[in-house]
N, C-alpha and C positions, 0 to 999 in steps of 0.2 A: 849868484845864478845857480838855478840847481838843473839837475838832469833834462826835466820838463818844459824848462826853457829853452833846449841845447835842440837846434832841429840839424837838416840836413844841410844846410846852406849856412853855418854858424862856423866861419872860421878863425882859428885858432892858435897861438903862437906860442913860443916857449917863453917862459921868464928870463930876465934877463941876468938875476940873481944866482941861475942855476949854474952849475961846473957838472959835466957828466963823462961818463968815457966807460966804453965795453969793455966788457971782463967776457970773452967769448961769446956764448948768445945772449946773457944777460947785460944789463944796462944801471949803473952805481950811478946816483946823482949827490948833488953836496950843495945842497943852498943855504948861499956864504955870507947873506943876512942874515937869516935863523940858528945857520949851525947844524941844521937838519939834514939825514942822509937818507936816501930813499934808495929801494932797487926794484930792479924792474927785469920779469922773466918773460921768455916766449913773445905770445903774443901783444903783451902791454910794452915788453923795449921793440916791438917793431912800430906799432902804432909809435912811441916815441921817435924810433927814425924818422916815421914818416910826417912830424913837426919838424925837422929841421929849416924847413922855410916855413911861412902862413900855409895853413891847407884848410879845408874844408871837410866836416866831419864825412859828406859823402863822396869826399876825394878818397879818403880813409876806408870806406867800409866798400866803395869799389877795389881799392887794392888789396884789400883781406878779401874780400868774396873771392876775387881769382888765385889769394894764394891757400887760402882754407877753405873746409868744407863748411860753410857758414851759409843759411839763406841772408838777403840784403836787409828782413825786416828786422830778423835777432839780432843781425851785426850793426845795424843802426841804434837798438835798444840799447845793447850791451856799450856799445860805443859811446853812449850819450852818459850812460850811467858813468864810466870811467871818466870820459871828461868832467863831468861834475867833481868825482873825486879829485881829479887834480887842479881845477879851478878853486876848490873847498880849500887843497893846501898851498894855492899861488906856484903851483909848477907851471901850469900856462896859464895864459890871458885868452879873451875874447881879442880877436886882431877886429871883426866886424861881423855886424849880425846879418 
């Protein structure tokens, strides 16, 4: 699934392969299939908090629009493209479309 596919209503879960844990604002993951480490700053480990249950991408881009100065349409853009990236590397799954 790529970005294009990823709408608003597309929600989203974490793998279950992943091990993560904050290193103050940033966010280290360890996926313990592949062996892969990933980090994650700012605004990409919040959007990662805010996977910690299923969410939906415009559960996500309502709670960045009230915590940044972001309009809803760029944070839906940018949001979808990120999801992709981590769909691309099996950090999260589709929970439902």
């Amino acid at each position: 699934m790529n970005k294009e596919n990823i709408n608003p209503e597309t929600v989203i879960s974490r793998s279950d392969s992943l091990i993560s844990n904050n290193l103050g604002e940033d966010i280290v993951m360890m996926d313990i299939d592949e062996g892969s480490y990933y980090g994650l700053e700012s605004v990409a480990a919040r959007i990662w908090e805010l996977t910690e249950e299923p969410v939906s991408v415009a559960t996500i881009c309502k709670t960045l629009t009230s915590e940044y100065d972001v309009p809803e349409q760029k944070c839906l853009e940018e949001v979808a493209e990120f999801v992709g990236d981590l769909l691309t590397r099996k950090i999260i799954q589709i929970a439902k479309q």
